[in-house]
Backbone as JSON, one array per atom type, in Angstrom:
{
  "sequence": "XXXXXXXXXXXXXXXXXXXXXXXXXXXXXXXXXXXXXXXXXXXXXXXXXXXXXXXXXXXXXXXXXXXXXXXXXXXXXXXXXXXXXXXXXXXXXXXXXXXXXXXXXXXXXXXXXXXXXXXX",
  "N": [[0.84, -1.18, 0.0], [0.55, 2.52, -0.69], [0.53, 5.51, 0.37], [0.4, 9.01, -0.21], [1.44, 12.28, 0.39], [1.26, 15.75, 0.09], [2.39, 18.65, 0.43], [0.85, 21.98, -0.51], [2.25, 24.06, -0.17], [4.82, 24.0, -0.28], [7.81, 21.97, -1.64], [7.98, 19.89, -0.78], [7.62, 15.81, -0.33], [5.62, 13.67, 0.84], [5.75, 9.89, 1.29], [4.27, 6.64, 2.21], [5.22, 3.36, 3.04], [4.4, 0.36, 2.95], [3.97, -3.38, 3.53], [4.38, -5.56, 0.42], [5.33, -3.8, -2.38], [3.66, -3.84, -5.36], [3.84, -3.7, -9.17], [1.31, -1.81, -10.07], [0.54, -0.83, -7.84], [2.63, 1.11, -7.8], [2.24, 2.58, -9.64], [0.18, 3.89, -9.5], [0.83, 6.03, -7.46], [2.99, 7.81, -9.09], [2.14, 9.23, -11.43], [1.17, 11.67, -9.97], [3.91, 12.47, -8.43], [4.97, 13.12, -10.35], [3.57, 15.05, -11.43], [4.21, 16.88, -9.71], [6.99, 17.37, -9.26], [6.83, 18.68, -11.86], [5.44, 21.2, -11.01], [7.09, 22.16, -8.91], [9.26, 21.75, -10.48], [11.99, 20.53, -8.82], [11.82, 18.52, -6.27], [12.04, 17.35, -3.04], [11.71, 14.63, -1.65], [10.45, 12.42, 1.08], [10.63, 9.01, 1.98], [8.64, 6.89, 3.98], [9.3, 3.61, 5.91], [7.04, 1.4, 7.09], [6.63, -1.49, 8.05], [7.08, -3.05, 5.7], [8.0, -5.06, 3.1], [9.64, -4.84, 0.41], [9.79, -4.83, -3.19], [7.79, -5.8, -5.76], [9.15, -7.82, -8.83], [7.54, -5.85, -11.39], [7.13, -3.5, -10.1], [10.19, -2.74, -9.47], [11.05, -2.73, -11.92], [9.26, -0.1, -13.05], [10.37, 1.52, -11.33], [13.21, 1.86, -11.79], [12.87, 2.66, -14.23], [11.73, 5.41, -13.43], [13.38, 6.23, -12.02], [16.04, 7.32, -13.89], [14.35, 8.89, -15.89], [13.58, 10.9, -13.76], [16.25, 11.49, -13.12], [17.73, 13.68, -12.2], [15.84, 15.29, -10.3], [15.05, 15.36, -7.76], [15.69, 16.67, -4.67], [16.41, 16.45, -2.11], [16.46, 13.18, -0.56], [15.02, 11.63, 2.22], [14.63, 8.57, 3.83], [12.98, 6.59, 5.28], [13.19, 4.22, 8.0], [12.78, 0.6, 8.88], [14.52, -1.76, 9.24], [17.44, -3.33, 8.78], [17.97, -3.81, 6.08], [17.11, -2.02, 4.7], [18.4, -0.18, 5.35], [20.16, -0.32, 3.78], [19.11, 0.18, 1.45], [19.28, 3.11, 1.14], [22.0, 3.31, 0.57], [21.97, 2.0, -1.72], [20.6, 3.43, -3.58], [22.09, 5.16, -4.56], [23.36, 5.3, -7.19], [21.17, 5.91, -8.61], [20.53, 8.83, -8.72], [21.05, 12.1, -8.12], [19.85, 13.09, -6.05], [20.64, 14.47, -2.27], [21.24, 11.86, -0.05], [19.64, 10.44, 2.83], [19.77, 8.45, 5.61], [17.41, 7.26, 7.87], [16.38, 6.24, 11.38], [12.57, 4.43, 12.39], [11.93, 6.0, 14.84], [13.22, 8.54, 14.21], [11.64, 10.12, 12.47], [10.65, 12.77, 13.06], [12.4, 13.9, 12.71], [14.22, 13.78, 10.24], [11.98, 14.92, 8.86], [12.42, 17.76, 9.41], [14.96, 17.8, 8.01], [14.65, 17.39, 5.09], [12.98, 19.86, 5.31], [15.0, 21.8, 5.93], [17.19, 24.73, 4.51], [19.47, 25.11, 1.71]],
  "CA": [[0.0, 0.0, 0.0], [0.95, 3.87, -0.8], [-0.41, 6.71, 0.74], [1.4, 10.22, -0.86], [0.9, 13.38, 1.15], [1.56, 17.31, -0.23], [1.9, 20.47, 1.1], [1.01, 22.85, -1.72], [3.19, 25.25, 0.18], [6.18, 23.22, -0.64], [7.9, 20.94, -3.26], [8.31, 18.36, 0.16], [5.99, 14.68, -0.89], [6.04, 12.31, 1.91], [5.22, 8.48, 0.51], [4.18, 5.94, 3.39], [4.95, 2.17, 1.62], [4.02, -0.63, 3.52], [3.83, -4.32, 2.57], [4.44, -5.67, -0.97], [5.28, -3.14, -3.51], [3.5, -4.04, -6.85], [3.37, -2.45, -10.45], [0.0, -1.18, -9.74], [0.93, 0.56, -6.48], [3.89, 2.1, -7.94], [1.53, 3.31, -11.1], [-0.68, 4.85, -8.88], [1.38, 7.71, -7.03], [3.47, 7.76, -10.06], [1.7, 10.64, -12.69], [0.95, 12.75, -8.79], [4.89, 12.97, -8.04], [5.29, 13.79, -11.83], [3.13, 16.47, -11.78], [4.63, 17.87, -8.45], [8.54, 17.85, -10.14], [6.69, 19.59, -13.13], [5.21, 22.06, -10.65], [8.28, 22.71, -8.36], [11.19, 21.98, -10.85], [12.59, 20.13, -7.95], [11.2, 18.01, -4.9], [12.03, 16.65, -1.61], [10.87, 12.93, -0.99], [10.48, 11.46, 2.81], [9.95, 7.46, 1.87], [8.45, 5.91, 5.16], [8.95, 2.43, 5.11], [6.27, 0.53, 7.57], [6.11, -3.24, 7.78], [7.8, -2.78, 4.19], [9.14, -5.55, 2.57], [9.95, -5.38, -0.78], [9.45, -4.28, -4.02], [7.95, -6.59, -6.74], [9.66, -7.48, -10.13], [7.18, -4.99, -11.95], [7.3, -1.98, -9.52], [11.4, -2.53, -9.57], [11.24, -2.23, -13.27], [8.8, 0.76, -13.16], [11.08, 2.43, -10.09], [14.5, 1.64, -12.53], [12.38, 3.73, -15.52], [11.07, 6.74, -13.22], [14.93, 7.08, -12.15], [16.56, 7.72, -15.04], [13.15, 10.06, -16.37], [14.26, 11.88, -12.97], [17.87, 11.41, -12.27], [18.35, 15.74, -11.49], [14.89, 15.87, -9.98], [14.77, 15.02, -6.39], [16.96, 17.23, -4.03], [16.77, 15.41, -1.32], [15.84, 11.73, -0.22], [14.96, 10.94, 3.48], [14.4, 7.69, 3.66], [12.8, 6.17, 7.03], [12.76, 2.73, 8.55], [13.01, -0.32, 10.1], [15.16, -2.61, 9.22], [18.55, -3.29, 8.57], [17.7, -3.97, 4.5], [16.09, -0.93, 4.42], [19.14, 1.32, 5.37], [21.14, -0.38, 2.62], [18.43, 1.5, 0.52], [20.1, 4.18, 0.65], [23.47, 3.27, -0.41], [21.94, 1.69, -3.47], [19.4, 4.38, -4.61], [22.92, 6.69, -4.56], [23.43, 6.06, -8.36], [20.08, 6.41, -9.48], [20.16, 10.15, -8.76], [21.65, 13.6, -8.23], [19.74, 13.54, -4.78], [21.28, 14.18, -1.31], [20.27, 11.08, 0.56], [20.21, 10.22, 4.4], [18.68, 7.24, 5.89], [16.71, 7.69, 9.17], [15.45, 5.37, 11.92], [11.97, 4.88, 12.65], [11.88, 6.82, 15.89], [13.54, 9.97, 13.97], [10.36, 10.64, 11.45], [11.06, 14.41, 12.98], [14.65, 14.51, 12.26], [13.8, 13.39, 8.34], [10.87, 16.18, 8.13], [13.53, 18.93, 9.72], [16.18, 17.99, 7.45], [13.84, 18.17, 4.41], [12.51, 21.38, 5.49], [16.02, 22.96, 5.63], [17.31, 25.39, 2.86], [20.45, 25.12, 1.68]],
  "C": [[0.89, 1.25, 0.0], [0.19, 4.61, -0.66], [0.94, 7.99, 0.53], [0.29, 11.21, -0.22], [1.76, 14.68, 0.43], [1.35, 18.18, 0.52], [2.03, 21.29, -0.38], [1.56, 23.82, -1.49], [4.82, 24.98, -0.14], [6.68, 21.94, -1.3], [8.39, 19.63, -2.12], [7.0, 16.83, -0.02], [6.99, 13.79, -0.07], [5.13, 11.08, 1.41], [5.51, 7.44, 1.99], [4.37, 4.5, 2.21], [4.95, 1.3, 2.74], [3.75, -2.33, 2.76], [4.68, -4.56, 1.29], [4.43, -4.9, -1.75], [4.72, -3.39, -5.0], [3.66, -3.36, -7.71], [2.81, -1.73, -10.04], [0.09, -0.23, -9.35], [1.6, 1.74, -7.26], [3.26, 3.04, -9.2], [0.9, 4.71, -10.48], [-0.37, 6.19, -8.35], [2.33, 8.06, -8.4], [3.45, 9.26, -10.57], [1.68, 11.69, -11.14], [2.95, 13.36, -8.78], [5.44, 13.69, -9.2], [5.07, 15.28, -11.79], [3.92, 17.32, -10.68], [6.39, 18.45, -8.94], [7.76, 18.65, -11.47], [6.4, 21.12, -12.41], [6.23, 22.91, -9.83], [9.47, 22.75, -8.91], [11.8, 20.38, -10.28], [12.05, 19.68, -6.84], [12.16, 17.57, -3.85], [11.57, 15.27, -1.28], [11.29, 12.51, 0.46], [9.67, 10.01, 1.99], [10.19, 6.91, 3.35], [8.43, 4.89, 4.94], [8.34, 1.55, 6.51], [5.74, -0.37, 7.51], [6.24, -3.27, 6.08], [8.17, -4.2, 4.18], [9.02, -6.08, 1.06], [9.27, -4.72, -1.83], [9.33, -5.95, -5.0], [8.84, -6.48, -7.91], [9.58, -6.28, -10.9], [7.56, -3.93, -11.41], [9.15, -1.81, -9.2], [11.09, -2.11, -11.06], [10.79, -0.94, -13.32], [9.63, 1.86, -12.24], [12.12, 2.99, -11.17], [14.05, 2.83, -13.48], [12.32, 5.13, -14.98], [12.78, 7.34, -12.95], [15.54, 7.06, -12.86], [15.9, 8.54, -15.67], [14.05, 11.19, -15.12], [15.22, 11.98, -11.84], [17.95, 12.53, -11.36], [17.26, 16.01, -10.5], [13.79, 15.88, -8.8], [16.23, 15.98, -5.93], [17.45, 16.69, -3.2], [16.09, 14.39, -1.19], [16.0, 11.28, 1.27], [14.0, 9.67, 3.48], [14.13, 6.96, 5.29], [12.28, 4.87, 7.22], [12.64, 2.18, 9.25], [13.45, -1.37, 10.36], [16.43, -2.63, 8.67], [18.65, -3.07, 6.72], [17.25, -2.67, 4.24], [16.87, 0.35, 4.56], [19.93, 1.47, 4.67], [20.41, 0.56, 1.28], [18.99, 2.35, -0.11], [21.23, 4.28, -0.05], [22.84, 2.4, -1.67], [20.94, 2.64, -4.45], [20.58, 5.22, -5.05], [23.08, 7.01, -5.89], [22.35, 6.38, -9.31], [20.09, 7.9, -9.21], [20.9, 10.66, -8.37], [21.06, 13.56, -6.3], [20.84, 13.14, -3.31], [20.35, 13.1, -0.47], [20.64, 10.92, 1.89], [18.62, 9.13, 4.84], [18.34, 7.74, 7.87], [15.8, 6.56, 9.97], [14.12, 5.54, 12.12], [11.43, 6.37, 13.63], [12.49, 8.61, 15.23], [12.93, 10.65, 12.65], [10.76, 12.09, 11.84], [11.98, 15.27, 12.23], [14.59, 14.2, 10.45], [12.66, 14.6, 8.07], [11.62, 17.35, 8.29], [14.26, 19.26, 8.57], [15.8, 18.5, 5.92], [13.83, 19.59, 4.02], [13.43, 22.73, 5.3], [16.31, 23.73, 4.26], [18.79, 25.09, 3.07], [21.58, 26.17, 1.39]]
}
């Protein structure tokens, strides 16, 4: 399951992923984060990952496509979890993109919306 949250005050999109990742899922917030890099240029992503595990075949393939569409077009990537697999994340999303990434335990959901929030 994916639940995608906006502030229309800012180019920050927090994505909750839980469970099984399918195609489907990954279709679904998909064209929304599109439009939000068309509207800001440039975003912010917080990926929560709750009782996460895993991405299917399809929604890897469809992930592999959207990064490379938008290598430049994430600034940053806070990435929040709960498991050990989940902080390697980070060191493997590093060459899909341009973004600054930082992985974050559950308990520091704050410290990932802060860091976000900062300007540079």
């Amino acid at each position: 399951m994916i639940e995608l949250k906006t502030d229309k005050q800012s180019n920050v999109v927090e994505v909750k992923i839980s469970g099984r990742l399918g195609r489907q899922g990954y279709l679904e917030f998909v064209p929304e984060l599109e439009r939000l890099i068309e509207q800001h240029d440039k975003v912010r992503l917080l990926v929560e990952m709750e009782d996460f595990h895993g991405w299917g075949a399809g929604a890897l393939w469809e992930d592999t496509k959207f990064a490379v569409r938008h290598f430049r077009d994430i600034d940053r990537l806070a990435m929040v979890g709960e498991k050990k697999w989940q902080k390697g994340m980070a060191v493997f999303c590093k060459p899909f993109t341009t973004a600054e990434i930082r992985y974050f335990e559950k308990g520091e959901l704050n410290s990932a919306k802060k860091w976000l929030a900062e300007t540079l």
